[in-house]
N, CA, C and O atoms as a CHARMM CRD file, in Angstrom:
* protein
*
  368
    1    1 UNK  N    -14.96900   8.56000 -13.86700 PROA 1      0.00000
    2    1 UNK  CA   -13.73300   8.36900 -14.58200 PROA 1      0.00000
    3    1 UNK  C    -13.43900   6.87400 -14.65300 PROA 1      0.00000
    4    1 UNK  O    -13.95100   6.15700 -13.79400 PROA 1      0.00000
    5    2 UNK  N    -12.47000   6.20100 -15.83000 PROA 2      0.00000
    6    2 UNK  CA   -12.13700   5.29000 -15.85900 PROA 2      0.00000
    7    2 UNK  C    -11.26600   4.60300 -14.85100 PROA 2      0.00000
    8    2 UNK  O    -10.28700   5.20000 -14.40300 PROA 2      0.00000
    9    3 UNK  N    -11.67600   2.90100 -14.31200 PROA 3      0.00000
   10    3 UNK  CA   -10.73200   3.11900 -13.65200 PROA 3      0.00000
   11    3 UNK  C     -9.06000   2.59200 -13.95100 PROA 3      0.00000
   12    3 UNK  O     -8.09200   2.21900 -13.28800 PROA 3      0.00000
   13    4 UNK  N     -9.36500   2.79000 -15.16700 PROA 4      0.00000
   14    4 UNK  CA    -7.93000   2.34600 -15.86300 PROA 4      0.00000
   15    4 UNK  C     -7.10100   3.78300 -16.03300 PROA 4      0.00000
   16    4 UNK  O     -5.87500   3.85000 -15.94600 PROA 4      0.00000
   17    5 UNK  N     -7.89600   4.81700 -16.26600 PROA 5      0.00000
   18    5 UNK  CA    -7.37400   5.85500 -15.91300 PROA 5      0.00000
   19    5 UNK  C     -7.03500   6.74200 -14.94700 PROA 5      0.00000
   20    5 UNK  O     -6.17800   7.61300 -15.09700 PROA 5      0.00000
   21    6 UNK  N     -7.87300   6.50300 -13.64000 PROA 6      0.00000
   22    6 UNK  CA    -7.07900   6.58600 -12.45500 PROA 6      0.00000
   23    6 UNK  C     -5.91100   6.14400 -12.17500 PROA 6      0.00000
   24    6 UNK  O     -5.02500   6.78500 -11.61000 PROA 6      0.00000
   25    7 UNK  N     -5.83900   4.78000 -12.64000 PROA 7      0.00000
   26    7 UNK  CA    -4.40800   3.95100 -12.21800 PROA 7      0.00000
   27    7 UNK  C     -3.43700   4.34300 -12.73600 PROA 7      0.00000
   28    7 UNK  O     -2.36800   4.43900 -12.13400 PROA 7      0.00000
   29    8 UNK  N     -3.65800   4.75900 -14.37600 PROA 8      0.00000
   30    8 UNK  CA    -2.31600   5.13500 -14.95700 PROA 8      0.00000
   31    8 UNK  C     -2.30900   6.96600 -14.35300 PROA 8      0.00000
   32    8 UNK  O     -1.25700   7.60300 -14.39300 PROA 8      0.00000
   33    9 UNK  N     -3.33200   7.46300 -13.94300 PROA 9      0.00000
   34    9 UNK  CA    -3.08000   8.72200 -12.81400 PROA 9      0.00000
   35    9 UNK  C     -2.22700   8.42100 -11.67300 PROA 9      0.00000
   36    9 UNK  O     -1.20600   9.10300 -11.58400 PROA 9      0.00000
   37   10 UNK  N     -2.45100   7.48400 -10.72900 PROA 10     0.00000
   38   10 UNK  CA    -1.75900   7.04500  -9.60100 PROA 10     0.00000
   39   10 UNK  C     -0.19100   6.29600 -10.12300 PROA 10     0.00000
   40   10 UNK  O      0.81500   6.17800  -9.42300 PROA 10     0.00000
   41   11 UNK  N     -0.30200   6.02700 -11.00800 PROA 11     0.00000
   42   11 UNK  CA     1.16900   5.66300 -11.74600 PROA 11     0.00000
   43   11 UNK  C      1.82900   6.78000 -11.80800 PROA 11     0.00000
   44   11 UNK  O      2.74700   7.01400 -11.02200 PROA 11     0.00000
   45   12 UNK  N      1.51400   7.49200 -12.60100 PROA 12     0.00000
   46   12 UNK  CA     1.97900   8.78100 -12.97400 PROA 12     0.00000
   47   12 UNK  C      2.54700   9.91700 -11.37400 PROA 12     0.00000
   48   12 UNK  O      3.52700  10.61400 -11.11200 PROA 12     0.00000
   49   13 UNK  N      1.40500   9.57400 -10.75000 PROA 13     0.00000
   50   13 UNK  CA     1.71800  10.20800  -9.48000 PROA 13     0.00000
   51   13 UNK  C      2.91500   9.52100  -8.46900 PROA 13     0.00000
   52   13 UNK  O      3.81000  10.24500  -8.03300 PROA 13     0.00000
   53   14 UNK  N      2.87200   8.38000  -8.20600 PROA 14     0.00000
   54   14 UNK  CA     3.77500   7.48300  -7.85900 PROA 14     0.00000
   55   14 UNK  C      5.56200   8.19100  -8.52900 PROA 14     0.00000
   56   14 UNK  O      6.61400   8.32400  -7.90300 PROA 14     0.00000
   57   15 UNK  N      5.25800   8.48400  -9.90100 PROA 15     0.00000
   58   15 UNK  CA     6.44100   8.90900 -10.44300 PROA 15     0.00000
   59   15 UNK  C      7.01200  10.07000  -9.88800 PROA 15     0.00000
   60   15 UNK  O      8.21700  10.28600  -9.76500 PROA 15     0.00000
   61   16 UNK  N      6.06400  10.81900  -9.55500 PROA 16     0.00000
   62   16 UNK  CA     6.22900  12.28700  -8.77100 PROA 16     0.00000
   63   16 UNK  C      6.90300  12.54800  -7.67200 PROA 16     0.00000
   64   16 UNK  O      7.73200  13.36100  -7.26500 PROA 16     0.00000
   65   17 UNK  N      5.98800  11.12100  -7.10100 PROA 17     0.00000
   66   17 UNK  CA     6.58900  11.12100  -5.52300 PROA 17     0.00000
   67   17 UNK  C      7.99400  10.24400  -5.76500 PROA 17     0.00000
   68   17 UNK  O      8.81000  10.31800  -4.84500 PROA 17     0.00000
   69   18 UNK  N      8.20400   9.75700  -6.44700 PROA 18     0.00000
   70   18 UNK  CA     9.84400   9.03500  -6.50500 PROA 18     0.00000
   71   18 UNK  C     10.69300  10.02200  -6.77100 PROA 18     0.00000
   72   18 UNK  O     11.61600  10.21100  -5.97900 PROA 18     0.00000
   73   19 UNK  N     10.51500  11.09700  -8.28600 PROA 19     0.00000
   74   19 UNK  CA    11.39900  11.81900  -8.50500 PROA 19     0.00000
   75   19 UNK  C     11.47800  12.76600  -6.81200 PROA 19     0.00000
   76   19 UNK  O     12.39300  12.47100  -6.04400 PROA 19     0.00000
   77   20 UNK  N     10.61800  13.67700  -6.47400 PROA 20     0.00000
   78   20 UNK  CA    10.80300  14.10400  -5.08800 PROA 20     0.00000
   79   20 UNK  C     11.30800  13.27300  -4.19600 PROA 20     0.00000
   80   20 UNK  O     12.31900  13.79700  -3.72900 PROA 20     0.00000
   81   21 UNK  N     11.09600  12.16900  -3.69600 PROA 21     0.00000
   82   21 UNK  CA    12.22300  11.38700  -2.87200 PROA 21     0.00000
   83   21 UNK  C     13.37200  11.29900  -3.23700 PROA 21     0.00000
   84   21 UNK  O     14.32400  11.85400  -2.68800 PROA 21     0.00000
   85   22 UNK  N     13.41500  10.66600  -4.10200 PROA 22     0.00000
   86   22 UNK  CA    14.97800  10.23200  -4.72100 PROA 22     0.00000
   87   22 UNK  C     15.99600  11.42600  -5.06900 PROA 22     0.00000
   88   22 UNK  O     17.22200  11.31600  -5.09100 PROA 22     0.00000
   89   23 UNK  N     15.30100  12.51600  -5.32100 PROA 23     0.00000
   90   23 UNK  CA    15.86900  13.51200  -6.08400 PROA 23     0.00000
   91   23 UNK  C     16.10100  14.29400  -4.42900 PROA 23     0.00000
   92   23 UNK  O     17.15400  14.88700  -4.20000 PROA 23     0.00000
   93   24 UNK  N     15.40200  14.23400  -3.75900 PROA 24     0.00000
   94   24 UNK  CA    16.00000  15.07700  -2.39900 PROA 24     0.00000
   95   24 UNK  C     17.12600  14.25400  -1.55200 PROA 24     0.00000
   96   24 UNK  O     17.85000  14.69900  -0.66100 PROA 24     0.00000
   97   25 UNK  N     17.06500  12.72800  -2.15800 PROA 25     0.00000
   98   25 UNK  CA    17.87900  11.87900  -1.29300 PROA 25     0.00000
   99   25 UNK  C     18.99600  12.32000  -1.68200 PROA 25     0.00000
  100   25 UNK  O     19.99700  12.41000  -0.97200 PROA 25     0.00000
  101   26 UNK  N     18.91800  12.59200  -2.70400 PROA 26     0.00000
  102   26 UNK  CA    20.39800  12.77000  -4.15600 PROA 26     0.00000
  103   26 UNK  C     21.03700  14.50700  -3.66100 PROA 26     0.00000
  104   26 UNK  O     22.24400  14.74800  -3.61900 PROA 26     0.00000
  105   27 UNK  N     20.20400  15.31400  -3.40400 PROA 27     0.00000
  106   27 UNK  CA    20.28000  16.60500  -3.00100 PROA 27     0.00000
  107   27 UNK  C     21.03800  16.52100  -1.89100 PROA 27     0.00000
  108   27 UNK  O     22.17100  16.99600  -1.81700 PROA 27     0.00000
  109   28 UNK  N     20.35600  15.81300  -0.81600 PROA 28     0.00000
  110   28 UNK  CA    20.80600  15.88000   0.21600 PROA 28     0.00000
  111   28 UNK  C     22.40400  15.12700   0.61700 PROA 28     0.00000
  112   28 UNK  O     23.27300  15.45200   1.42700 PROA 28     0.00000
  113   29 UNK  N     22.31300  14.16800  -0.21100 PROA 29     0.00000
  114   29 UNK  CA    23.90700  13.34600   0.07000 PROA 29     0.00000
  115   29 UNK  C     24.95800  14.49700  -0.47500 PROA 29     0.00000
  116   29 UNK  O     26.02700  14.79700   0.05800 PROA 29     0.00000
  117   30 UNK  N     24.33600  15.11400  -1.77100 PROA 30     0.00000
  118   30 UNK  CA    25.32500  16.06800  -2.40500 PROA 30     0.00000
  119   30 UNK  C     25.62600  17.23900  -1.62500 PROA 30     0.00000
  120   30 UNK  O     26.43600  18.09200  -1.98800 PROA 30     0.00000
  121   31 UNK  N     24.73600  17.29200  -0.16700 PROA 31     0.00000
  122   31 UNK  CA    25.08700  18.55200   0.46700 PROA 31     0.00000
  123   31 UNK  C     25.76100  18.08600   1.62200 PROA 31     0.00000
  124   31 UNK  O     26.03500  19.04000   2.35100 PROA 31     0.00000
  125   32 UNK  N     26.11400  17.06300   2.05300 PROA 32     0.00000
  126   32 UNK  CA    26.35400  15.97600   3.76400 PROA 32     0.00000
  127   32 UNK  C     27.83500  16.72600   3.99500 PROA 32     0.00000
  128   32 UNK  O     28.16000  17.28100   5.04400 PROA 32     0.00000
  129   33 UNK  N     28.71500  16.61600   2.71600 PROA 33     0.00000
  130   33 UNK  CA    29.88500  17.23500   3.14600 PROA 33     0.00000
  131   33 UNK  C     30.29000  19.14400   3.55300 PROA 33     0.00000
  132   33 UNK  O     31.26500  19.60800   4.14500 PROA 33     0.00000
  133   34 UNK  N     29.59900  19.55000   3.20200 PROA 34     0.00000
  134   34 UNK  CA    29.87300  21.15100   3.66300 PROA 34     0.00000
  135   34 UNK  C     28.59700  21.70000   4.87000 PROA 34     0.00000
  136   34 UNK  O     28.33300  22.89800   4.97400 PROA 34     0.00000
  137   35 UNK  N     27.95300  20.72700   5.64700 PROA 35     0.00000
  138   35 UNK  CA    27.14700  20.86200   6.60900 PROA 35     0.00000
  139   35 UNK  C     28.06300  20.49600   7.76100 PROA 35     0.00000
  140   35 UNK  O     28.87200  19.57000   7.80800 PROA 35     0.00000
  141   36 UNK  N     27.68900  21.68000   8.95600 PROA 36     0.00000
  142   36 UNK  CA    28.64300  21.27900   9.99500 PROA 36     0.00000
  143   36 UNK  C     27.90500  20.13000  10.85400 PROA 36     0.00000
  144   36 UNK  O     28.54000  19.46200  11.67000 PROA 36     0.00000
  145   37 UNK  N     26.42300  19.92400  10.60700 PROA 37     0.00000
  146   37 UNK  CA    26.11700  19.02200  11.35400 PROA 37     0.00000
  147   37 UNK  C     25.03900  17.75000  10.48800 PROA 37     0.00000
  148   37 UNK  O     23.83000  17.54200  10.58000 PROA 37     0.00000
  149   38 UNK  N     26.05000  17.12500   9.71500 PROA 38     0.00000
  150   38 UNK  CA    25.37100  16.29800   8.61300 PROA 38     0.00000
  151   38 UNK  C     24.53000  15.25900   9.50000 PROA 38     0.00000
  152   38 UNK  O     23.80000  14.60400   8.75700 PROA 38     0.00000
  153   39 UNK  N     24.47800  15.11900  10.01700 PROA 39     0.00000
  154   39 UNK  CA    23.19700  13.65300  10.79100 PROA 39     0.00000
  155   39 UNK  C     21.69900  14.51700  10.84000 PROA 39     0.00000
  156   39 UNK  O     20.51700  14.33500  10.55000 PROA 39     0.00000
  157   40 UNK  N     22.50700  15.47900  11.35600 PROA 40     0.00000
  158   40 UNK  CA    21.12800  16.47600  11.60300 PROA 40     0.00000
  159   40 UNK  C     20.09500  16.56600  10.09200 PROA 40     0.00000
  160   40 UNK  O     18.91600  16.27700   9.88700 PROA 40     0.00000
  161   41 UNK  N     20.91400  16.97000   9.44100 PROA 41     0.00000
  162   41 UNK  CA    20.01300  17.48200   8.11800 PROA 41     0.00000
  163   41 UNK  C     19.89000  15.76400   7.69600 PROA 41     0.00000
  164   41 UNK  O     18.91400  15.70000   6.94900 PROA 41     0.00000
  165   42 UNK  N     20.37400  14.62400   7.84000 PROA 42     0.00000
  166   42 UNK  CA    20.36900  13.46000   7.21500 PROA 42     0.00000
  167   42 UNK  C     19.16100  13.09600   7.89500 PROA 42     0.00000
  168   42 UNK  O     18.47500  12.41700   7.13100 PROA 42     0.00000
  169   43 UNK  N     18.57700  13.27000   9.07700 PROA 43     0.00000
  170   43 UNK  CA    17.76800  13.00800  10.19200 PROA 43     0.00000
  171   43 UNK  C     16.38400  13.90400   9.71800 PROA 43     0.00000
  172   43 UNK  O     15.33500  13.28700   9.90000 PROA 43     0.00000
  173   44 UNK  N     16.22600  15.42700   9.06900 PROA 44     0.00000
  174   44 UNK  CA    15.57800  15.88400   8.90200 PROA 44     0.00000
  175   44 UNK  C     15.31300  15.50900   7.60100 PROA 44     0.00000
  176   44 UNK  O     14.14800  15.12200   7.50700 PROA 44     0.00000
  177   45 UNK  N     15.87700  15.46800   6.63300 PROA 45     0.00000
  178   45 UNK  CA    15.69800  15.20000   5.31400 PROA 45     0.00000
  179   45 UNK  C     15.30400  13.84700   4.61600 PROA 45     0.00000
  180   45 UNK  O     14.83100  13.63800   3.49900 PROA 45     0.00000
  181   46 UNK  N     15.70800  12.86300   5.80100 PROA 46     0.00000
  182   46 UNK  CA    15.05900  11.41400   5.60500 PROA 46     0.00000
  183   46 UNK  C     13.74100  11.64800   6.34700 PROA 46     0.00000
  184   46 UNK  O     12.93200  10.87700   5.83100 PROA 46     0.00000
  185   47 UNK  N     13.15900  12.33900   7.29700 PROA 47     0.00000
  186   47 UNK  CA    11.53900  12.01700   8.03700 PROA 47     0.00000
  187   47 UNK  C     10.65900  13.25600   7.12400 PROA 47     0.00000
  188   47 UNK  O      9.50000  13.05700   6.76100 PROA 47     0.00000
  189   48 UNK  N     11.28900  14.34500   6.87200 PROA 48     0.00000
  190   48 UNK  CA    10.45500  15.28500   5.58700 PROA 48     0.00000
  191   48 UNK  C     10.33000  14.50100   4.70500 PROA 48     0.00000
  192   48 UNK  O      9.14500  14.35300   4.40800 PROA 48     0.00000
  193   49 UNK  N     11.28200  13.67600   3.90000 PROA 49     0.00000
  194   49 UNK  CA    10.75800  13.15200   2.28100 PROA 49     0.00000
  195   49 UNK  C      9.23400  12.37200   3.05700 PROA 49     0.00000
  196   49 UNK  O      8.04600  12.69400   3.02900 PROA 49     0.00000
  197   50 UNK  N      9.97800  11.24100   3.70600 PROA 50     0.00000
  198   50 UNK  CA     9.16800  10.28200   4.02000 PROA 50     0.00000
  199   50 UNK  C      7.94800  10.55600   4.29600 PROA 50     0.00000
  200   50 UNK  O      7.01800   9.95300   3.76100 PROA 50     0.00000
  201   51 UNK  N      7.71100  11.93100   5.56200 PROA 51     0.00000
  202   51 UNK  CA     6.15200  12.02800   5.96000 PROA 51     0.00000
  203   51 UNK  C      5.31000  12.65900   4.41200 PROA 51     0.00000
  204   51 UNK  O      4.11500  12.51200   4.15900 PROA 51     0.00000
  205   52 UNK  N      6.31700  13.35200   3.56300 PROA 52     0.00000
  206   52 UNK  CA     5.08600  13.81300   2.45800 PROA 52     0.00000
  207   52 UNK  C      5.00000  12.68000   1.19400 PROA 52     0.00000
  208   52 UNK  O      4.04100  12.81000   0.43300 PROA 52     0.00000
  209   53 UNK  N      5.78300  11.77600   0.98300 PROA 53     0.00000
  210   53 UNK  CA     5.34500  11.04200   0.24000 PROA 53     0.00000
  211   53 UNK  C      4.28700  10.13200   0.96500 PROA 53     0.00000
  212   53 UNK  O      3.28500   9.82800   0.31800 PROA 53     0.00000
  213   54 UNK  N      4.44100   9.60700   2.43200 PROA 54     0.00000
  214   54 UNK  CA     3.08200   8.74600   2.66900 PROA 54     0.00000
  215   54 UNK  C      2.25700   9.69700   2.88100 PROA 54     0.00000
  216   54 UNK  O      1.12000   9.35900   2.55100 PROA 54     0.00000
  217   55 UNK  N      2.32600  10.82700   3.31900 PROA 55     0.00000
  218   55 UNK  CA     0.52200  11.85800   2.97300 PROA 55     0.00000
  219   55 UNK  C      0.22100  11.41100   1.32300 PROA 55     0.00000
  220   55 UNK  O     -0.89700  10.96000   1.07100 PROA 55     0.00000
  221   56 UNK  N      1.24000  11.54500   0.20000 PROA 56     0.00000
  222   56 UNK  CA     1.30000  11.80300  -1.06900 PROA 56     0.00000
  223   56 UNK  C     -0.05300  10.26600  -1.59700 PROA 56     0.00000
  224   56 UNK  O     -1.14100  10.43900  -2.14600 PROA 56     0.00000
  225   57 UNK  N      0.41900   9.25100  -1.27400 PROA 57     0.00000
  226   57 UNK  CA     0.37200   7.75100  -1.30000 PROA 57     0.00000
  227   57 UNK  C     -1.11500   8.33900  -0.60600 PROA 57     0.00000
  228   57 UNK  O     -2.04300   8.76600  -1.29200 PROA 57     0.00000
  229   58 UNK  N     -1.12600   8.25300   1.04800 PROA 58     0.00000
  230   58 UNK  CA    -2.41400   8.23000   1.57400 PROA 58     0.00000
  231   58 UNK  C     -3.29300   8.98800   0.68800 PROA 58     0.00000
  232   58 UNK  O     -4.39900   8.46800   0.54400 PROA 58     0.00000
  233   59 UNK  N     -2.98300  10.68700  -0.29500 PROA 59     0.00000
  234   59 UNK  CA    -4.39200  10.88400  -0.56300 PROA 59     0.00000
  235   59 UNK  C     -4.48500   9.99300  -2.02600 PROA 59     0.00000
  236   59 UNK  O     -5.51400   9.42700  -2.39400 PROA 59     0.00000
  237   60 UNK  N     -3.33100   9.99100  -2.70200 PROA 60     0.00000
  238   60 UNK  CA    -3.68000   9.07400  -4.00400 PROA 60     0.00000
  239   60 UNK  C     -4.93900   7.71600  -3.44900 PROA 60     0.00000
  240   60 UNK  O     -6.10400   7.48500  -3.77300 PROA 60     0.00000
  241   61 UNK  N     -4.20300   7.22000  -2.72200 PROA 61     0.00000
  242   61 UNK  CA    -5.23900   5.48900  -2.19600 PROA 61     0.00000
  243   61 UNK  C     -6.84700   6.03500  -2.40000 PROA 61     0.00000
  244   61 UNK  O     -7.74500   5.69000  -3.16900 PROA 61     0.00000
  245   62 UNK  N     -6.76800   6.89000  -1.50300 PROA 62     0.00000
  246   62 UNK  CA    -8.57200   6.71700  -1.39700 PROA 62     0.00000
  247   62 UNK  C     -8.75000   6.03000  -0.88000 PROA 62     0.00000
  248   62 UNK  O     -9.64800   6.59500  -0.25600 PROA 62     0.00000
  249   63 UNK  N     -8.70400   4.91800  -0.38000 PROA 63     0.00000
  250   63 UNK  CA    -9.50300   4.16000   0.38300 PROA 63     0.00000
  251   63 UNK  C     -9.33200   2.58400  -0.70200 PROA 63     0.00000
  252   63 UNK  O     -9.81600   1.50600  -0.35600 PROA 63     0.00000
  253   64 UNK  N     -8.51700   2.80200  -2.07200 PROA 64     0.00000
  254   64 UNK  CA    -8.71900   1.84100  -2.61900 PROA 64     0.00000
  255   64 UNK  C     -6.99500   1.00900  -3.08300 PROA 64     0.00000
  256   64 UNK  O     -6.12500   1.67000  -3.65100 PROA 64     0.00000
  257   65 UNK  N     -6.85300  -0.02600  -2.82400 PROA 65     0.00000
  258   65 UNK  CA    -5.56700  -0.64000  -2.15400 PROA 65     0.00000
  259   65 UNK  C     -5.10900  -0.68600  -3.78300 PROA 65     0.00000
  260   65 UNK  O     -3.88200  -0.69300  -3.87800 PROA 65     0.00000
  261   66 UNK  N     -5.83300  -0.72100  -5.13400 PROA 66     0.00000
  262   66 UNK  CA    -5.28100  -0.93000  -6.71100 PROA 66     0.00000
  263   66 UNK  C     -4.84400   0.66700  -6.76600 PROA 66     0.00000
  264   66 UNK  O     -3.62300   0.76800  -6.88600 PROA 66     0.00000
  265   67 UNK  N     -5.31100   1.53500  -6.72700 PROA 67     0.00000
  266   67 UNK  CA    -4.11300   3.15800  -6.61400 PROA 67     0.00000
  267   67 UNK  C     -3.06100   3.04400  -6.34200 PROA 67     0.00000
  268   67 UNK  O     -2.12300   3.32600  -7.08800 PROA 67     0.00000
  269   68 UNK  N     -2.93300   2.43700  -4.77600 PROA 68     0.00000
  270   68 UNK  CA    -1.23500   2.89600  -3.58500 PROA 68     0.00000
  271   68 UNK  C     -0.37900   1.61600  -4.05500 PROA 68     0.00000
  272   68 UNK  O      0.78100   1.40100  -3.70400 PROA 68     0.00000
  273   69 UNK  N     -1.46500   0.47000  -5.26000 PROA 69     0.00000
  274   69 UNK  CA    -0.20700  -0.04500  -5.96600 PROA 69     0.00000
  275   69 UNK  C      0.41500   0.12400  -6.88800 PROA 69     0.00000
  276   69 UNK  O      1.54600  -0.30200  -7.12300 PROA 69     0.00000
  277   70 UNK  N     -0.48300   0.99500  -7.73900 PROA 70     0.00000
  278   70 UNK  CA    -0.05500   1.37800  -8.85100 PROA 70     0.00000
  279   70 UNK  C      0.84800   2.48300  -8.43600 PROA 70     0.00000
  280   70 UNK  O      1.94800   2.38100  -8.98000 PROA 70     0.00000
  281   71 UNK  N      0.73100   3.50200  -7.64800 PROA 71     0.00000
  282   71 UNK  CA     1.56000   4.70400  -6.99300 PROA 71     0.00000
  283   71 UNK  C      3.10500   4.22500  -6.72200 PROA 71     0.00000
  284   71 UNK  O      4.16900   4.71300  -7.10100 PROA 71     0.00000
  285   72 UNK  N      2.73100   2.78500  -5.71000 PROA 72     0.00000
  286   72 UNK  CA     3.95500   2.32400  -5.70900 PROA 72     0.00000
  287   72 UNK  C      5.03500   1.95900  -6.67900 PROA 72     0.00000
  288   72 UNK  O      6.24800   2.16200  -6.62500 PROA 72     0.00000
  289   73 UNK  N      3.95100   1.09800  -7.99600 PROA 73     0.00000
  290   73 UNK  CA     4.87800   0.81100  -9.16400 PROA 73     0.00000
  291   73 UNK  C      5.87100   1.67600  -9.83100 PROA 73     0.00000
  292   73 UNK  O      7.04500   1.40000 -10.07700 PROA 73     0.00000
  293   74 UNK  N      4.94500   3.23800 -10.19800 PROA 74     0.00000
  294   74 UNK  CA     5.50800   4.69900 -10.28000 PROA 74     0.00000
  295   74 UNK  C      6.87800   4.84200  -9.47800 PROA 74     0.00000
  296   74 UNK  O      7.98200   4.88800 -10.02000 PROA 74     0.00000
  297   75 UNK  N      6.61400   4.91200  -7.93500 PROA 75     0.00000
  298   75 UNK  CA     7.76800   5.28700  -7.44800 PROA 75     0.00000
  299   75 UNK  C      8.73400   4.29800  -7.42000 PROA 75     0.00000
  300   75 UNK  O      9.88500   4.70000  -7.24700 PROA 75     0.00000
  301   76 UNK  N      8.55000   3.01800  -7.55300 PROA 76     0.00000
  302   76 UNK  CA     9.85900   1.70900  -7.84400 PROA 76     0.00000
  303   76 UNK  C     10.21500   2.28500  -8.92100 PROA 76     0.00000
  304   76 UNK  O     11.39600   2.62700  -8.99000 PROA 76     0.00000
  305   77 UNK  N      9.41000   2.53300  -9.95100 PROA 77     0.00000
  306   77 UNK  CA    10.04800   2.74800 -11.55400 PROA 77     0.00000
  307   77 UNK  C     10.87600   4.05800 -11.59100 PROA 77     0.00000
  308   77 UNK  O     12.04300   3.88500 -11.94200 PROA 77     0.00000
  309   78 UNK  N     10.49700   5.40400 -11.28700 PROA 78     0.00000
  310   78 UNK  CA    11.31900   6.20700 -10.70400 PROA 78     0.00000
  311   78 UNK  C     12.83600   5.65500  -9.99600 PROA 78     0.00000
  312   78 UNK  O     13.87800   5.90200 -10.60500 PROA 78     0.00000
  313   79 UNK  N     12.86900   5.02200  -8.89600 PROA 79     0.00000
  314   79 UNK  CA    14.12800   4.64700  -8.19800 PROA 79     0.00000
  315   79 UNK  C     14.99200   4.32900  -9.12500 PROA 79     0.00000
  316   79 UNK  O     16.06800   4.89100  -9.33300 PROA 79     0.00000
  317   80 UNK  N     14.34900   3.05200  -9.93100 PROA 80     0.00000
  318   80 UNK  CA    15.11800   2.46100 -11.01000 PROA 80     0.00000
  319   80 UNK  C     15.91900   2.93400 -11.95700 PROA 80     0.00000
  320   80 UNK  O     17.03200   2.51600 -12.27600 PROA 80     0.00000
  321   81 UNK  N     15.08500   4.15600 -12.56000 PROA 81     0.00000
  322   81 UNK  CA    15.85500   4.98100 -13.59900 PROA 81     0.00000
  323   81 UNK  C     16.56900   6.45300 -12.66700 PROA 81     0.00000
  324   81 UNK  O     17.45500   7.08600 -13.24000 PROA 81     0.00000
  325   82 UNK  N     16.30600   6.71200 -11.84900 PROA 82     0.00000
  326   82 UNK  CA    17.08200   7.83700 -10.81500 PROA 82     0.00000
  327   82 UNK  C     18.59000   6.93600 -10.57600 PROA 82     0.00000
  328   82 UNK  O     19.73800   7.34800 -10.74300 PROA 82     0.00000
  329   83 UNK  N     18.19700   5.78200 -10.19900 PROA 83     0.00000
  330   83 UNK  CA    19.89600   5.21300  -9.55800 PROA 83     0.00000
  331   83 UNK  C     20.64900   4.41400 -11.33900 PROA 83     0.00000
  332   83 UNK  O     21.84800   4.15400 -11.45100 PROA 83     0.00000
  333   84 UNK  N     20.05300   4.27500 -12.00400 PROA 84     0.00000
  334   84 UNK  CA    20.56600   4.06600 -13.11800 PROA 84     0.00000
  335   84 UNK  C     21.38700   5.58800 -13.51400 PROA 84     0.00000
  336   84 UNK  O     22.60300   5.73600 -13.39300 PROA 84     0.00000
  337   85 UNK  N     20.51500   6.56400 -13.96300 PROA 85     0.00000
  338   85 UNK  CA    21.09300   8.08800 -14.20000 PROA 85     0.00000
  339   85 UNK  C     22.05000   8.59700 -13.25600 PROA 85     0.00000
  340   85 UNK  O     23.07200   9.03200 -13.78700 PROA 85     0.00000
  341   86 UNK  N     21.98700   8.68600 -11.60300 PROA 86     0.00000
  342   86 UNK  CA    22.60100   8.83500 -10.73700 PROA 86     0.00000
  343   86 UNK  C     23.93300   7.75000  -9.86100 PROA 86     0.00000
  344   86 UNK  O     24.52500   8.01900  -8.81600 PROA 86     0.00000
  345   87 UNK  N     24.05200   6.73300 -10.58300 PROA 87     0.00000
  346   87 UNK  CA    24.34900   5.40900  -9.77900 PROA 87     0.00000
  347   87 UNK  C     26.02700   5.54200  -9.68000 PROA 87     0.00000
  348   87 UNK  O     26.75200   6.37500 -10.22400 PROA 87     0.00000
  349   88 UNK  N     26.26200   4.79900  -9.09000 PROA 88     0.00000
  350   88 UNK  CA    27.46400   4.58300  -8.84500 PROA 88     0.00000
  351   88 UNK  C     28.98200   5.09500  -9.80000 PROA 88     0.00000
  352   88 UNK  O     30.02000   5.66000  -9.45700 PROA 88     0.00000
  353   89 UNK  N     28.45600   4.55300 -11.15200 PROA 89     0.00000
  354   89 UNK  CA    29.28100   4.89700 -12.06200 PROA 89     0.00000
  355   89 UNK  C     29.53500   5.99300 -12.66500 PROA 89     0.00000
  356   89 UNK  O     30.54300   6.16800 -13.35000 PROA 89     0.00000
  357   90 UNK  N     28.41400   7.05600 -12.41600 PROA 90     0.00000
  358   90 UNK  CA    28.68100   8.73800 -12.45900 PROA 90     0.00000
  359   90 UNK  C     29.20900   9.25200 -11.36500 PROA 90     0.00000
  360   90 UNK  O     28.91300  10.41700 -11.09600 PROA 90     0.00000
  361   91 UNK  N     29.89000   8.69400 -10.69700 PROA 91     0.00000
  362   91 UNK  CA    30.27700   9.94700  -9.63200 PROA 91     0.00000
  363   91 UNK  C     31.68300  10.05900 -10.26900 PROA 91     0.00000
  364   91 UNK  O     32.19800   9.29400 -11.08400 PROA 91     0.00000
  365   92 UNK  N     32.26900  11.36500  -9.62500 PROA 92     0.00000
  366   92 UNK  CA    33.16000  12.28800 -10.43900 PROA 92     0.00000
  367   92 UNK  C     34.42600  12.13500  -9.43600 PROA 92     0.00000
  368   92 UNK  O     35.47600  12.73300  -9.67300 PROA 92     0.00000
């Protein structure tokens, strides 16, 4: 395979793993108030995203450091447009 097309694969994937982070971060803040023990789930829900996006990252890499940057670019670019759509100025 190309490896210009891996990268824009690992881009693409990167995007995946942002919307799943960001989008559980977003889940989870939206649930903090009707939990009787919000640290707890804030505690579980920040080390779950985290351990499956770096498995996510580790199998994208391969072994090759131009993937887990391009992966990364994906998930910055994700953040960007998640807290733009989600940001400050939509809350109700």
């Amino acid at each position: 395979m190309s490896e210009v097309i891996i990268l824009i694969t690992a881009f693409a994937a990167g995007i995946g793993l942002g919307t799943f982070y960001f989008g559980g971060l977003w889940l989870t803040v939206q649930r903090l108030p009707r939990v009787r023990r919000p640290a707890l789930l804030s505690m579980c829900s920040f080390f779950g995203r985290l351990g499956i996006v770096l498995f996510g990252f580790y199998l994208i890499m391969d072994g090759h450091w131009e993937r887990v940057i391009a992966c990364m670019l994906g998930f910055l670019t994700m953040r960007a447009i998640l807290t733009r759509f989600w940001g400050p100025h939509r809350v109700k």
